[in-house]
C-alpha positions as CSV (number, residue, x, y, z in Angstrom):
1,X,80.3,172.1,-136.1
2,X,77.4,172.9,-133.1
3,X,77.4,169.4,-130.9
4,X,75.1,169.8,-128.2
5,X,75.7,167.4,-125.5
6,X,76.5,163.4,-124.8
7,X,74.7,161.1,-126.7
8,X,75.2,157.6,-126.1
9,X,78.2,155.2,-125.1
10,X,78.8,151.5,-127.0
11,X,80.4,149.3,-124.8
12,X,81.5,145.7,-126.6
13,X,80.3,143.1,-124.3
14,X,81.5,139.0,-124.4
15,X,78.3,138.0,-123.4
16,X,75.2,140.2,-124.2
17,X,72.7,138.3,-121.8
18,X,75.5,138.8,-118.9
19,X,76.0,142.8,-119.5
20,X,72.0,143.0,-119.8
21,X,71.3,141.4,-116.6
22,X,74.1,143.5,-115.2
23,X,73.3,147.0,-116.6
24,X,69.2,146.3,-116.0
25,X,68.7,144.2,-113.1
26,X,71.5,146.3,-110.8
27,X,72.1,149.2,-112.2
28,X,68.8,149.9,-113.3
29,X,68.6,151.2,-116.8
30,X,65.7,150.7,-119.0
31,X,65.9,148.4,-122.5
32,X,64.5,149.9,-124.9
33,X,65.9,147.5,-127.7
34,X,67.2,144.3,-127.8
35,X,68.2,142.3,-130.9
36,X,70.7,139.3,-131.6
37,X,73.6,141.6,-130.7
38,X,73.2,144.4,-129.5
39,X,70.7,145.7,-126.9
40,X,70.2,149.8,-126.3
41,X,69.4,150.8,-122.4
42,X,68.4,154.3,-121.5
43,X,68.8,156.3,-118.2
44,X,68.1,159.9,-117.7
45,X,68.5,162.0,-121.0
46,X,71.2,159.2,-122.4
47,X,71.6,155.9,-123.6
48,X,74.0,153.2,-123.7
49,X,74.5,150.3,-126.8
50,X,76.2,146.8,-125.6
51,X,77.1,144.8,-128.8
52,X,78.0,141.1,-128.4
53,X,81.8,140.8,-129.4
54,X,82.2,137.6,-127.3
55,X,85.9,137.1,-129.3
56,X,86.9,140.4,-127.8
57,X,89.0,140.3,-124.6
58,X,88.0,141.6,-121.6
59,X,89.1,145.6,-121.0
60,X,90.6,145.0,-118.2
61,X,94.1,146.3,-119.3
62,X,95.1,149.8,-119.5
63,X,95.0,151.5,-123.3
64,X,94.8,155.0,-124.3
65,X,91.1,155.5,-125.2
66,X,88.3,155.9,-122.0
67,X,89.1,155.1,-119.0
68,X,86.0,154.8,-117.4
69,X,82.4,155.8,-117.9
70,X,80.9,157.6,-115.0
71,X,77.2,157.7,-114.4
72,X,75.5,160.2,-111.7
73,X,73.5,159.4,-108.6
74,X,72.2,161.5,-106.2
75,X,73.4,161.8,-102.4
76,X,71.1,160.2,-101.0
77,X,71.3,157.1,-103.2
78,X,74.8,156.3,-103.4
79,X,75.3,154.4,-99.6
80,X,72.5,152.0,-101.0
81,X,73.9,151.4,-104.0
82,X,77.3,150.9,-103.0
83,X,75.8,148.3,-100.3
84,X,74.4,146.7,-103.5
85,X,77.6,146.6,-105.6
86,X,79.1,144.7,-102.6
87,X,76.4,142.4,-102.3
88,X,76.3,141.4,-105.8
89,X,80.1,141.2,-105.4
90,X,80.9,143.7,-108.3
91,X,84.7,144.4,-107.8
92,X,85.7,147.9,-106.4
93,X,88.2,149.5,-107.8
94,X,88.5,152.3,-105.9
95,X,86.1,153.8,-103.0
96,X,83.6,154.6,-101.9
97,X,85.3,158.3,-101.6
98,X,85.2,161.4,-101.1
99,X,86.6,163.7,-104.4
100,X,85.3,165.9,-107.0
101,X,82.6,168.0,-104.6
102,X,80.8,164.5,-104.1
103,X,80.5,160.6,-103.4
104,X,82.1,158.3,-105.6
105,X,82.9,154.3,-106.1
106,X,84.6,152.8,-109.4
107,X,83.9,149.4,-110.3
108,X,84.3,146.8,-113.3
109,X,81.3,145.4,-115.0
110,X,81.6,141.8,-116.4
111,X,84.1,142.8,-119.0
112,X,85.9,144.6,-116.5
113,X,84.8,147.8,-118.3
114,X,85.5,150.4,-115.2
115,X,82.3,152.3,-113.9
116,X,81.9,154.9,-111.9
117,X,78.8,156.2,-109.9
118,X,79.2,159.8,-108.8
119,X,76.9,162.4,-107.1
120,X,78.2,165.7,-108.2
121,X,77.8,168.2,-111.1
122,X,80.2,169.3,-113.4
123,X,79.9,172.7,-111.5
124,X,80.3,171.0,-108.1
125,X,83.6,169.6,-109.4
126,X,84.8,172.6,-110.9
127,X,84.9,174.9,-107.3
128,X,86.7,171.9,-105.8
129,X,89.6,172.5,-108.5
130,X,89.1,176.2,-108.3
């Protein structure tokens, strides 16, 4: 088997127009598709799917599977968006911080799916473990 990078993410959503606005109007990724349920957003080389499960409950419990999806932002970005998080009253759930050679702040989107925007590499992260 040769797999050659990240793909995509599905998230299930309660409430598809909610997670769009959320995903497009503040944290700026681009729709590419959007049907009855399910919408597909792109940002940099990967893309995201939001399906409409609105009978699921919200993710806000622990479970084994992902903890959190962590999208990258540089430096000089990441004060402005955190100052938009807060003023769109996103909940934090950890930061902003310091850790991992770089800037980071975790927060829940309306499912209470945790987030993460973070400014360093893989690399970066790697000599701070090292």
């Amino acid at each position: 088997m040769k797999v050659q990078g990240f793909s995509h993410v599905t998230i299930n959503v309660r409430s598809l127009e909610q997670s769009l606005a959320f995903y497009r109007d503040l944290l700026g990724m681009r729709v590419i598709h959007k049907g009855n349920k399910d919408a597909y957003l792109e940002w940099g080389s990967a893309w995201i799917c939001l399906l409409d499960r609105p009978d699921f409950p919200a993710a806000g419990t622990k479970h084994i599977g992902t903890d959190h999806i962590a999208f990258y932002i540089q430096e000089e970005d990441f004060h402005e968006a955190v100052q938009e998080l807060i003023r769109y009253n996103v909940p934090i759930v950890r930061g902003p911080v310091q850790r991992g050679g770089g800037w980071a702040i975790n927060f829940l989107d309306p499912d209470e799916t945790e987030l993460e925007l973070h400014t360093s590499t893989l690399q970066e992260r790697m000599k701070s473990w090292a």
